[in-house]
Each structure stands twice: as structure tokens, then as C-alpha cells.
MIFITOR-962357 format. One line per 10 residues: number of its first residue (from 1); their letters; for each residue x, y, z of C-alpha. Coordinates in steps of 0.25 Angstrom, whole numbers, plus 2048, in hexadecimal, padded with zeros to 3 digits. Example, Ala and Ser with C-alpha at 12.3 -4.5 7.8 and 13.67 -1.06 7.14 Angstrom:
BEGIN
1 = AS = 831,7EE,81F | 837,7FC,81D
This chain:
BEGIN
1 = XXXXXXXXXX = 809,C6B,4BD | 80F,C68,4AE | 81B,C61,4AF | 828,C6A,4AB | 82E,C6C,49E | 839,C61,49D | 832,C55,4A4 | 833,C47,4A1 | 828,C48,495 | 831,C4F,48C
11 = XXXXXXXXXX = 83B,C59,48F | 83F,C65,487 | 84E,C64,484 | 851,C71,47D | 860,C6F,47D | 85E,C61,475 | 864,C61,468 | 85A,C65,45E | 851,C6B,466 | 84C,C79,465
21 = XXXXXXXXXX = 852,C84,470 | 841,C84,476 | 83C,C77,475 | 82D,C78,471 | 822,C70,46A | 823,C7C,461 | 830,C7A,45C | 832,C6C,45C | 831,C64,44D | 824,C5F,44C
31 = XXXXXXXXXX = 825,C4D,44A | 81F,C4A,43D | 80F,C45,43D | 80B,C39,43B | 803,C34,42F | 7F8,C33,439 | 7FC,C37,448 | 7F3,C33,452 | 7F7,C3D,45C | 7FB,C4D,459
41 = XXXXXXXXXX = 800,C55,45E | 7F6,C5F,45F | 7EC,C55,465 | 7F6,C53,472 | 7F7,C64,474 | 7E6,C61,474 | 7E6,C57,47D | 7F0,C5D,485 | 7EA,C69,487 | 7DC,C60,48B
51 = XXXXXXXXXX = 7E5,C5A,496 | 7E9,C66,49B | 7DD,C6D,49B | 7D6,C60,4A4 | 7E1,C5E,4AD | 7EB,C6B,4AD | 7F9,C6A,4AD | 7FD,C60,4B5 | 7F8,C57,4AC | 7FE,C56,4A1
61 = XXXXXXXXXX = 80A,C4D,49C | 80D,C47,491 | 808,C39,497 | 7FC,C3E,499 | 7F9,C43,48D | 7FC,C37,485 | 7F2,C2F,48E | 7E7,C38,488 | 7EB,C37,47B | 7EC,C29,47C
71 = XXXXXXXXXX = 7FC,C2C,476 | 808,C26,47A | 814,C2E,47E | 81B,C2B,46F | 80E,C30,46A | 80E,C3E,473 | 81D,C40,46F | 81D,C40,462 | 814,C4C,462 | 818,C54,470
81 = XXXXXXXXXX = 826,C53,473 | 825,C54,482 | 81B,C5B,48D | 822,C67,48C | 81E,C69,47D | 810,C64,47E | 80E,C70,48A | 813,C79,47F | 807,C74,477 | 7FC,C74,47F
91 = XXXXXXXXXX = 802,C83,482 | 802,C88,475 | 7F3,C7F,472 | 7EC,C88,47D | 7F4,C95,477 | 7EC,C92,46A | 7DE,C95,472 | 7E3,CA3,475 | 7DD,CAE,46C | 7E4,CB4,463
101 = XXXXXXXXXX = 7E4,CC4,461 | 7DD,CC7,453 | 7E5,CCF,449 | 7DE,CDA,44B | 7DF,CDB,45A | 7EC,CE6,45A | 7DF,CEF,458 | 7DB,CEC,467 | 7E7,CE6,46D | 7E3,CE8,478
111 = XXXXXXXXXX = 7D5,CE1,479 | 7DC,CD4,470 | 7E6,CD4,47C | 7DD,CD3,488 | 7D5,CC8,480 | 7E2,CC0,47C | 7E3,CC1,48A | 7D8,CBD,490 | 7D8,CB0,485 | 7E5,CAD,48B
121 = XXXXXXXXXX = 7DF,CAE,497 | 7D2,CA4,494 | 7DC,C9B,48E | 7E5,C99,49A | 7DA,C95,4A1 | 7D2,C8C,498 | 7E1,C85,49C | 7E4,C8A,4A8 | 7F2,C7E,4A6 | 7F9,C86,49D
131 = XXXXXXXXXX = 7FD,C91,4A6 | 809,C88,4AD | 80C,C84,4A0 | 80F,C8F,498 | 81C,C90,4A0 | 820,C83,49B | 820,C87,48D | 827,C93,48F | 828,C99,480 | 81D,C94,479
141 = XXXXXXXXXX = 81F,C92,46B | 813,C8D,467 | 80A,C91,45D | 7FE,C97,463 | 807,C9E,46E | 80F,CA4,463 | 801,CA8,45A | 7FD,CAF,466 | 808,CB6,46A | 80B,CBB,45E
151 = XXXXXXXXXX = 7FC,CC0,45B | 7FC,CC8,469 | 80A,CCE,465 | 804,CD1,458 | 7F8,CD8,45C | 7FF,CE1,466 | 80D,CE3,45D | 801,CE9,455 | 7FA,CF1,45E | 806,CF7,45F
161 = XXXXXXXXXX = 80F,CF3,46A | 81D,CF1,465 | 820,CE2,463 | 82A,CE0,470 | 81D,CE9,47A | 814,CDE,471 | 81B,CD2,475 | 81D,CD6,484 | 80E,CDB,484 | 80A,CCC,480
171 = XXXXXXXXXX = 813,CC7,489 | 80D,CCF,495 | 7FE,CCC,490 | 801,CBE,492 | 809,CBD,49D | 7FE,CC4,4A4 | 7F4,CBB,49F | 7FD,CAF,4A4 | 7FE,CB2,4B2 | 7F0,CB8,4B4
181 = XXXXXXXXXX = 7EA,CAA,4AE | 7F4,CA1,4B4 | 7F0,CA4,4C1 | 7E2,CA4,4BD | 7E4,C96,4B6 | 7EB,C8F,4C1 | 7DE,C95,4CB | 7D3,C91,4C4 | 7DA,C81,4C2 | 7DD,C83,4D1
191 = XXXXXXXXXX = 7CD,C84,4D3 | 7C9,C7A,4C6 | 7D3,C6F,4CF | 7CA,C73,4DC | 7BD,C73,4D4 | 7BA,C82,4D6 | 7B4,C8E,4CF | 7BD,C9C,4CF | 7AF,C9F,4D7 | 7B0,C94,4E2
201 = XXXXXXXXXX = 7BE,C9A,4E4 | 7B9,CA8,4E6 | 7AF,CA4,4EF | 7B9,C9C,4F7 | 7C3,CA7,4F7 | 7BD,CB2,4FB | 7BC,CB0,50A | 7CA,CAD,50A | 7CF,CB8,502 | 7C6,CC1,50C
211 = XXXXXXXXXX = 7CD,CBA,518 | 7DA,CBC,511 | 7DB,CCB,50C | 7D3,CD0,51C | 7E2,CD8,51E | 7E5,CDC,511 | 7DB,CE7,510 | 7DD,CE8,502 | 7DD,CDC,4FD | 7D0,CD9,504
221 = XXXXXXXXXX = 7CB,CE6,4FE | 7CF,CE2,4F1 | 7C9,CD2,4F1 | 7BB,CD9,4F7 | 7BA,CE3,4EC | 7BD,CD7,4E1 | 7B2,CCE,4E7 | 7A7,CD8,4E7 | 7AA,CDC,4D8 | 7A8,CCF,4D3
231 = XXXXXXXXXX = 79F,CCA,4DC | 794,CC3,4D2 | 786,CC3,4D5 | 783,CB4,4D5 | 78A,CAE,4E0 | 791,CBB,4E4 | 79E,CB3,4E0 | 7AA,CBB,4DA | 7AC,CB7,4CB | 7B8,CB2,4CD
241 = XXXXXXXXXX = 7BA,CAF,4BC | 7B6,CBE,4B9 | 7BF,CC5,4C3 | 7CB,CBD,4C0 | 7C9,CC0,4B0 | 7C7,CCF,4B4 | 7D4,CCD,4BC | 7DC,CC7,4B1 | 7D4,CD2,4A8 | 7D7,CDF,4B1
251 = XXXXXXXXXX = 7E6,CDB,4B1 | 7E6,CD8,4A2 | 7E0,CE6,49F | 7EB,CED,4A7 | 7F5,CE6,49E | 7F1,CEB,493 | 7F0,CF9,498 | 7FF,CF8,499 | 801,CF3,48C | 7F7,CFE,485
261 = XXXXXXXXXX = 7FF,D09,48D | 80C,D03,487 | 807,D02,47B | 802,D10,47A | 80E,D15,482 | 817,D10,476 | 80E,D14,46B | 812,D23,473 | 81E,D21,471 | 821,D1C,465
């Protein structure tokens, strides 16, 4: 797991004289560049983000990042003030790969939402590391996060919800994609460890589950009816990718019943 905000690598100290009331890589004065730097700090975020990406979380530490680099500690710091900051850019990095609603998306809200969505959704787990760690950074300041924010609020502030339903909308469209991808992410780098498929998984789980859910008439119902509709031809394996992205989907679609109601229920009243 990453280390916590405050370790010995740099600790954020918002009560220290001169320091902003939320410490962030985002508000701190940026040190003046060299005449020719051979570090960035854009190339640390890059390779950062490569680290993370080969070795997860757990990995990652100011130290070790330097070793790559071939930069000393003096060299790291004068770019990224601690491990807490450099989270906050590799954070905001993989927020730049989400897509952003096109101006004209308030005509179809609805369609631009699911497809922020499910990009959202793509992106987590291309990087299954970032889950945990969005936590850590709490508000995120940075620039991508803030672009994308403020284009979702955009596009449903002109659909025409009110800009207080817009920003809770947003915040409920994310919050459902975070915790349907979280789990997903931290499944699919369980099986990467154990050097499984989603589809050996299924294969392996389906005796056990059938075991398991014998008394709960239900529940066994329920698993039997799922395992025959995606049942595959070849192999007769489930398609253990398709029906956890109908999942994610199916529940995603409900959402946003409830929002168009809300909408067209204000739209009633107003």
C-alpha cells in the first residue's frame, strides 16, 4: 500500500508559516528553471506514472523513483516537494486521459454522460493504482480534474439542471463510477498477481459458488439464470469482461433515469 500523507519523504505542514491552508502541488510557487535543467518536472509525473503502472502502488517512493531517473534526492526535490505532492500529479496526469464532453453535448446530456462514464471507467483501469490513491489527495486542485469537472457541470447546468442539482449530479455520476471501478480494479490486480484471466476465475468459481448458494434458493436461482445468459459458445465459459461492464452499465443507466426524472420533474415545476 502507498505510504500515508505525512511520511518521512516530505510531510505536508499546513500550519507552517507561509504555507497555503491546503498544501498542494497546485498552489505551491513554482522554483525558477534552470538555464538548461536536466530533470522536469513533467518527466518525474511520466516516469512516475510508468512505475506505477509496472509495479502498483506499493512501489512507489521518492527513492525509488530517483534510482530511475538516475537523480539524486537534491535533484527530485527541487521539483516535487514531497510524495504527497508527486501523488497529486500522477493523479491529475491520469485525469488528463479522461474525455472531455464536447460543447455541444447539453444536446444529449444524457449519451455525453454514460460516455464520460465509461471513459472514467476505461481509465481507472488502465491504472487500476489510482483508486487508493485518490483519497490521499482529497480536493484535487489540479488542472485536468478541474477542466473536467467543470465541462460536466457545464454540459448539464445547460441541459438544464440548476447549477446546485448539476454539481450534485456530477458528483453522483462519479462517485458511482469510483466505487463500481474500485472494486473491479483491485479484482482484476488480485488475478494479474496470480497470473489469471477474469475467465480462469469464472471457471474456478462456479462449482464453489453452486456449493455455496445450495440453501439460498434465490441466490442459486439467480447465479444459474446469469451463467446461462452469458454462456459463450466457444469454451461455454462465461464472458466474465462483458457481464461485469453490462453490470457497471445496467446500474449506470438507472442513474441516469433518476436524474432525467429530476430534471423533467423541475422543468414541471418551474
Amino acid at each position: 500500500m502507498p505510504e500515508s500523507p505525512g511520511n518521512a519523504e516530505g510531510s505536508k505542514n499546513p500550519g507552517a508559516p507561509g504555507e497555503p491552508v491546503i498544501p498542494s502541488a497546485w498552489t505551491r510557487p513554482r522554483r525558477p528553471k534552470r538555464e538548461r535543467p536536466t530533470l522536469s518536472r513533467d518527466h518525474i509525473v511520466t516516469e512516475a506514472v510508468r512505475l506505477l503502472d509496472e509495479e502498483g502502488a506499493g512501489a512507489l517512493s521518492m527513492r525509488r523513483l530517483g534510482a530511475r531517473l538516475n537523480a539524486g534526492a537534491t535533484s527530485m526535490y527541487a521539483h516535487v516537494a514531497s510524495k504527497d505532492e508527486l501523488i497529486e500529479l500522477v493523479v491529475d496526469r491520469v485525469y488528463g486521459e479522461m474525455e472531455i464532453p464536447a460543447p455541444d453535448a447539453a444536446k444529449d446530456w444524457r449519451t455525453a454522460a454514460a460516455r464520460c462514464a465509461h471513459d472514467v471507467r476505461a481509465t481507472i483501469l488502465r491504472h487500476p493504482w489510482i483508486a487508493p490513491m485518490l483519497g490521499e489527495v482529497g480536493v484535487s486542485l489540479g488542472p485536468n480534474s478541474l477542466r473536467l469537472n467543470e465541462s460536466m457541470l457545464a454540459m448539464l447546468h445547460t441541459a438544464g439542471f440548476a447549477l446546485d442539482r448539476a454539481d450534485h449530479a456530477v458528483r453522483i455520476l462519479f462517485a458511482y463510477v469510483l466505487g463500481m471501478t474500485t472494486s473491479e480494479a483491485a479484482w482484476l490486480t488480485m488475478l494479474a498477481r496470480g497470473g489469471r484471466s477474469p475467465e480462469d476465475w469464472t471457471r474456478e468459481a462456479w462449482p464453489a459458488i453452486e456449493q455455496a448458494t445450495r440453501d439460498y434458493p434465490l441466490l442459486s436461482r439467480r447465479y444459474t439464470e446469469s451463467r446461462r445468459y452469458t454462456e459463450q459458445a466457444v469454451g461455454g465459459l462465461p464472458a466474465s469482461a462483458d457481464v461485469v461492464h453490462d453490470n457497471f452499465d445496467y446500474g449506470l443507466q438507472w442513474l441516469l433515469d433518476g436524474l432525467e426524472t429530476r430534471l423533467d420533474a423541475d422543468a414541471t415545476r418551474a
